[in-house]
N, C-alpha and C positions, 0 to 999 in steps of 0.2 A: 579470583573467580573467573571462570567462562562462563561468556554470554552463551544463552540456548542459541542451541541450530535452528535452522528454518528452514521448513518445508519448502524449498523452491516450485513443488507441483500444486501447492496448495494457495499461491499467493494472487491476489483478485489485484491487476492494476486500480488504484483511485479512482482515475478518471476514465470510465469508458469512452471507446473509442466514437465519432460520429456516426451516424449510419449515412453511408452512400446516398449519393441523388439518386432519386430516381429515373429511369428509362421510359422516356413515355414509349404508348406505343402506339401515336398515332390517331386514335378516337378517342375523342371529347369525354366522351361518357365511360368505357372501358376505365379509362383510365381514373374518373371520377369514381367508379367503383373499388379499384384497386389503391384508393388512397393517394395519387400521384403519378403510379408506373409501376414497373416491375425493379425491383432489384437487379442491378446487372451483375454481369458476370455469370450467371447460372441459365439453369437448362429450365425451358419449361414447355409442357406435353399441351397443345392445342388439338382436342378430339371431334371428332364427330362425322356422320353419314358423309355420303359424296353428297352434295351441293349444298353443304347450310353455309358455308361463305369462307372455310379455313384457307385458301388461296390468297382471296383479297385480303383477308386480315394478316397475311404473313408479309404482303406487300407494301399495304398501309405499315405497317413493323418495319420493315426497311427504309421503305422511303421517308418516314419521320427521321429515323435515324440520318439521311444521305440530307436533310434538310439543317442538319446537328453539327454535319461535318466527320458522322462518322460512316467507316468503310461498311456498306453491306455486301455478300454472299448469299444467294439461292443457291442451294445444292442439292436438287432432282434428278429421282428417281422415276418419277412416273410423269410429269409431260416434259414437254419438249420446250427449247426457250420462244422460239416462234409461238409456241401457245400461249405461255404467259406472257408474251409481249399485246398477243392476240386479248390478252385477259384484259391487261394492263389500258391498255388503249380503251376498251370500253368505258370506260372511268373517265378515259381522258390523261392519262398518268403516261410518261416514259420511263424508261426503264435504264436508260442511258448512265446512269449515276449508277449503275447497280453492277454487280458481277453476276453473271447466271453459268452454274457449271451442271452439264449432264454428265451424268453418272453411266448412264446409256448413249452410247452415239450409232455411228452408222459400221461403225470396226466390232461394238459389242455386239450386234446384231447377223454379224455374217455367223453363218453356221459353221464356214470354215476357218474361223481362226482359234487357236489354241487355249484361249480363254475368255469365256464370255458370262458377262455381269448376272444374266438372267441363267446360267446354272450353279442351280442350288448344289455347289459343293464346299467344303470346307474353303479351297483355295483362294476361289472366287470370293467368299465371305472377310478373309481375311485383305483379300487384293484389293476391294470394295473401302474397305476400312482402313485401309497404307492410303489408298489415294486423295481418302476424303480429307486424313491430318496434312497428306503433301500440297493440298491445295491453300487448305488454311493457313499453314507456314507458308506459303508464298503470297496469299495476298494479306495476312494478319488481317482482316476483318474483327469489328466490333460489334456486327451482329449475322446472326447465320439463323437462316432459316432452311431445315432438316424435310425436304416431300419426296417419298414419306416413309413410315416407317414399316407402310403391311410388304415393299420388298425385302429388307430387312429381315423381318420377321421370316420369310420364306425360306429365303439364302440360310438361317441360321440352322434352320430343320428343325430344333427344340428347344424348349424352355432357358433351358440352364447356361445355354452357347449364347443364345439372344440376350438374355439379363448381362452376360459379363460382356457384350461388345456396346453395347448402351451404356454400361458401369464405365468402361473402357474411353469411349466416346465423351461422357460429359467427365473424367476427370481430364480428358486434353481439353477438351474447350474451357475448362475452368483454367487449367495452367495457361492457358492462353489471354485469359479474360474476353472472353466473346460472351455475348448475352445468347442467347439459342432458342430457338421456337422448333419444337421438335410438331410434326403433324400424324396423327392417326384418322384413320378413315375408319375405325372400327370392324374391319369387316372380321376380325377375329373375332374370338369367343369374347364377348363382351362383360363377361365377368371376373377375366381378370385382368387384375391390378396390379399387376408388377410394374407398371410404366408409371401408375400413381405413388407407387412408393420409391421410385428411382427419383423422378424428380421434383424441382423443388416450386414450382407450381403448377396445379392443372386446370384446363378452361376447358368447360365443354360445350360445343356449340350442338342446336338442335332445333329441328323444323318440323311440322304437323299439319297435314294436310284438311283443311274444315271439306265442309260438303256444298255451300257457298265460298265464293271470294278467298283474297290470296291466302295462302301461306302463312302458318304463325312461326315468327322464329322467335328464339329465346338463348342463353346464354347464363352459366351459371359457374362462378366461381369456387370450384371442390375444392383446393386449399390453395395455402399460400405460406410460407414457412416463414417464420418472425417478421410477420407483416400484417396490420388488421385491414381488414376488407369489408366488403359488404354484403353479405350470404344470401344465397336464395335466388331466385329466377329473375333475368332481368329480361323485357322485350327487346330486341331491333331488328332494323329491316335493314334489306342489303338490297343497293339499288345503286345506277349511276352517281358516281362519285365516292362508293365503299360502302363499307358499314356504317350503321347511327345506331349507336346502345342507345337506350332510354333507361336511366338508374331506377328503380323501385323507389317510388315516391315514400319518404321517412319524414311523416309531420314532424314530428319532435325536432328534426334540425334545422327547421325554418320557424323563425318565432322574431317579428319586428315591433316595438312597443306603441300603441296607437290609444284613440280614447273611443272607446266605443257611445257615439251620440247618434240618436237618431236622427236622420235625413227625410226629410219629404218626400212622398213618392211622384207628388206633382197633383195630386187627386184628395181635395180636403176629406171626403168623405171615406177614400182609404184609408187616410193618414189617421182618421179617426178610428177604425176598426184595428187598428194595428196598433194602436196608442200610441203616436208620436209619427209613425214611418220607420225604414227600415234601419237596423241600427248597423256600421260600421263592423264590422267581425261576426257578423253571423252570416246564415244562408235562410231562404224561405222557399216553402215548399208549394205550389202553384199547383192545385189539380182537384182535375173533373173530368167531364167527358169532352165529346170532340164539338169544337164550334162555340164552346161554350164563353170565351173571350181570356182566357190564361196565355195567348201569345201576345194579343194586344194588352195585358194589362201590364205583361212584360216589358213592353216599349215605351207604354209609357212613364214609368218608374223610369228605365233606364234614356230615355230622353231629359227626366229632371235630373239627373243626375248628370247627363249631359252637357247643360243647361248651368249647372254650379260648374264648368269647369271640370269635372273628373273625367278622365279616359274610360271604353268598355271596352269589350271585347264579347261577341255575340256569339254562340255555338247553333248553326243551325243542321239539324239531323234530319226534320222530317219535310220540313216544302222549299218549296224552290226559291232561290236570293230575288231572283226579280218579283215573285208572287208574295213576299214578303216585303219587299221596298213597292211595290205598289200598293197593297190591300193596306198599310199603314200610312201611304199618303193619303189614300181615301178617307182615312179615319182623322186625318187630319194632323197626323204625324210623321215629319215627313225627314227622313233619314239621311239622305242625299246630303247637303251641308256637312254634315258631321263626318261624313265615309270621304270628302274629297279634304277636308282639313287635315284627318288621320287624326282626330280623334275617335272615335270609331273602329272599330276591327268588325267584319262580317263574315265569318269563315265559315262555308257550305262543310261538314262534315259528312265523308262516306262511310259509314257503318262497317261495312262490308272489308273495306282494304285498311280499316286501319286500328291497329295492337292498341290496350288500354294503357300501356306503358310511354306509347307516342301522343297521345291525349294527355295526358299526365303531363310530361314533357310539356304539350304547348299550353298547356296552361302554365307553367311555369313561368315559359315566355313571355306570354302575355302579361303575367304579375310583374316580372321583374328586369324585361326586357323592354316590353311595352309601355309599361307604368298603369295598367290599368288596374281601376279599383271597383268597377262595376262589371260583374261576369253571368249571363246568363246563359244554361245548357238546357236547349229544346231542343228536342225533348230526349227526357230519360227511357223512356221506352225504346228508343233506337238505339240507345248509348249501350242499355239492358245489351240488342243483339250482337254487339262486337264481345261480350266477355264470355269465355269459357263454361262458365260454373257461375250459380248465383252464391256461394259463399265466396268464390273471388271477388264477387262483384260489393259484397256488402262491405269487405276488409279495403277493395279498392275504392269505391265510393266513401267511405271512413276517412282514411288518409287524406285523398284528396278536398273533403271537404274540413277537414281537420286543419289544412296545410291553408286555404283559402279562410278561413276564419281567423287562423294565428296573424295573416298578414295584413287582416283588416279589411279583407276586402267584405263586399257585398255581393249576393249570389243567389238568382232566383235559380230555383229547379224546377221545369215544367215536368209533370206528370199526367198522362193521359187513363182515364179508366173508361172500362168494358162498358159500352151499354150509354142510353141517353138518358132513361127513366128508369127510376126503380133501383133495387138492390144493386150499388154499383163496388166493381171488382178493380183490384190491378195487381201486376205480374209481381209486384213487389212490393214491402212496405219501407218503407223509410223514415216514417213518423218518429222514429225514437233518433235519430240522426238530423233532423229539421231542427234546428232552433224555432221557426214558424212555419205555421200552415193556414193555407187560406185556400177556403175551399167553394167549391164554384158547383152551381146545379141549375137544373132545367125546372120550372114549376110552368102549370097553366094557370091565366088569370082571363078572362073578359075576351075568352076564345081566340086569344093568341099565346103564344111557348115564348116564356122569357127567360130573365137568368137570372139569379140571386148569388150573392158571393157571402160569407161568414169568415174570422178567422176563429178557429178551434185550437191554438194554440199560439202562444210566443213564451219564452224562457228571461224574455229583457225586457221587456214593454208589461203593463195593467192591459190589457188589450181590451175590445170592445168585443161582448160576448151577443148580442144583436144580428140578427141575419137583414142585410141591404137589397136591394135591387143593383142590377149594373145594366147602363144602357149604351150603347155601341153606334157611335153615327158618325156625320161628317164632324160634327164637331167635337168628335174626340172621345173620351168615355167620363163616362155617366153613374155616378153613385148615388142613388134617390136616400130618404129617410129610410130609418129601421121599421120594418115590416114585421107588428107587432104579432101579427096573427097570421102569421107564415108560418106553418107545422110540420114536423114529418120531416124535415134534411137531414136529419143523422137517421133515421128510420130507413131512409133508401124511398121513402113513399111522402116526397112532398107536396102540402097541396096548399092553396092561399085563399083565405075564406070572404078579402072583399072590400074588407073595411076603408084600409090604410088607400091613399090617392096613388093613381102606379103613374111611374116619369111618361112623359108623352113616345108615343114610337117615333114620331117624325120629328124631326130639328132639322131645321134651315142650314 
């Protein structure tokens, strides 16, 4: 008998092969996106306008690599090495570890000599593309960064010339093994794609100008060939020292196991209205109008918690850090202690300069850098003006409190609403996202404006359904009895008919 033939084109090795380390590229977070790094050895298209940052990110690319021990290449077309040294330097970066080869010098530029890089003829396109492989063969580089490609694109005159010198291009740098950052500025017709389907991954960087304050950049990874990634828009800012991605905050991959117990807020008579105090993995929702005592009831929650030992981490949007460490020493709570131990974090937030992607980010810090387990953001109404669109804001405020719940922490959210009396409004709701809500109002009583706080909701707690007084003095805050003939606070029209004895104004 013969044994059957065998297909030799058809046989699958056992064992596949490993896959390749990955190539970082330099940022923390990019790279956290890409699952590690790029894949080396291949070519990959980094897009975008002149100034969302494809310079710096092709440097941060090298110089990770020159930090690796392996060789990098810049090979430009459009500045000059004295610029990106110029660039580089801003950063604080040298460039010394690096090869920089112009494509353009002072010989391509004479008008008299017999062939020059900037006309578009065949010759020059092809002498353009002899030079770039004679370089690489001579210094064998393991990473090359390609600025940029709209000369290129120029020199080729058409479609079909340019797709095969690009074709051309990344199969030598594959035979070569160089990893490659190819850069486009877009200024071509931006709808096509033959630069996305040549190579084998594409990043595109982009920036948006608001009507207030800086610049929004963002960064999005449109593929990546046998590699999982993380899809969809990410923020970062470009600022001394390079890029900072900020990855899209993904609750579901932060989950630490904890026992959700309720905590004292430090205030029996809260701790009563909230059945127990605040529980470990939730958030509560803090809101009324202005003045109404939601920052100070803030602090002091977040001083017992102090108090047990636990870290916080404080977001302040709308007043100022010192008008805040003073108006709470008044009250008798007094912060200082805590801010110079470092347990304590007090971070003034700008509204204005700062992406809800880099927020995101330090809270993250703060959880899991910091170790803190008490987090309060006053207020959300400023938070509100840094985001784009209010459906980002609900999907981002989601996540994020979704992420802060999983890891057990605790989390007031101040909210401010429109108006002192009466029908009261605000820009957003958040109620169904609140594990608790504790809501705070202005009533008149015996010809003075006081405050009454209720909670209207908790998901973990029996909570106490009774509306309180709250009183605000040196000695701290003040939860009187439940005010039984207190009417009208969900109406928008509350009014106190007398009965029930109100806490003194004055305390010693």
């Amino acid at each position: 008998m013969h044994a059957p033939m065998e297909d030799s084109t058809s046989r699958i090795p056992a064992v596949l092969p490993a896959p390749p380390p990955r190539a970082s590229i330099g940022v923390e977070g990019l790279d956290d996106i890409l699952g590690g790094g790029l894949t080396p050895d291949r070519l990959y298209l980094v897009e975008g306008t002149p100034g969302t940052g494809k310079t710096t990110l092709s440097l941060q690319f090298l110089l990770e690599g020159a930090r690796r021990g392996e060789a990098g290449l810049y090979i430009t077309l459009s500045e000059t090495a004295d610029e990106l040294a110029a660039v580089a330097a801003t950063h604080g970066w040298s460039l010394q570890d690096l090869s920089i080869y112009e494509l353009v010098d002072e010989s391509g530029l004479d008008p008299d000599s017999e062939q020059t890089v900037l006309h578009p003829s065949e010759v020059e396109l092809g002498e353009t593309t002899r030079e770039v492989m004679r370089r690489v063969d001579e210094m064998q580089p393991r990473r090359v960064v390609f600025d940029s490609l709209s000369e290129l694109r120029l020199l080729a005159h058409n479609p079909l010339r340019y797709r095969r010198q690009i074709l051309a291009l990344k199969q030598f740098f594959s035979s070569r093994r160089c990893t490659v950052l190819m850069l486009d500025d877009r200024t071509a017709d931006p709808t096509d794609l033959q630069l996305h389907s040549i190579a084998h991954g594409v990043i595109t960087l982009e920036q948006a100008p608001r009507d207030f304050g800086a610049e929004r950049r963002r960064l999005r990874v449109v593929k990546m060939r046998g590699m999982k990634f993380r899809g969809g828009y990410h923020d970062f800012a470009l600022d001394t020292g390079g890029l900072a991605v900020f990855p899209r905050l993904i609750a579901a991959e932060h989950h630490v196991p904890f026992e959700m117990l309720p905590a004292s807020t430090g205030n029996s008579g809260l701790d009563a209205l909230l059945g127990g105090g605040l529980s470990a993995g939730t958030n509560t929702l803090l809101t009324g109008p202005s003045g109404v005592g939601k920052t100070t009831t803030a602090i002091c929650c977040m001083l017992a918690a102090l108090d047990r030992g636990e870290r916080a981490t404080y977001y302040l949007f709308d007043e100022g850090r010192a008008t805040l460490l003073s108006r709470s020493k008044a009250f008798g709570m007094d912060l200082a202690p805590h801010l110079e131990s470092g347990q304590l974090t007090l971070l003034q937030i700008d509204p204005a300069e700062l992406s809800p992607g880099e927020f995101a980010c330090k809270l993250r810090q703060a959880v899991e850098t910091h170790g803190s387990s008490f987090l309060v953001i006053d207020s959300l109404n400023a938070y509100m003006q840094s985001m784009p669109g209010d459906n980002y804001l609900m999907l981002q405020m989601h996540e994020m409190l979704s992420y802060l719940n999983q890891q057990g922490c605790k989390t007031l959210l101040v909210l401010g609403q429109h108006g002192l009396v009466g029908d009261m409004r605000t820009d957003m709701d958040l109620s169904y996202l609140s594990d608790a809500i504790v809501l705070f109002r202005f009533f008149e009583a015996q010809g003075e404006v006081r405050s009454a706080v209720s909670v209207v909701k908790s998901r973990t707690t029996a909570h106490e359904r009774s509306i309180r007084e709250v009183h605000l003095s040196a000695a701290g805050m003040q939860v009187g009895a439940a005010l039984g003939d207190f009417e009208g606070v969900l109406s928008g029209m509350p009014s106190y008919k007398g009965a029930v004895s109100m806490l003194a104004s004055k305390t010693g």
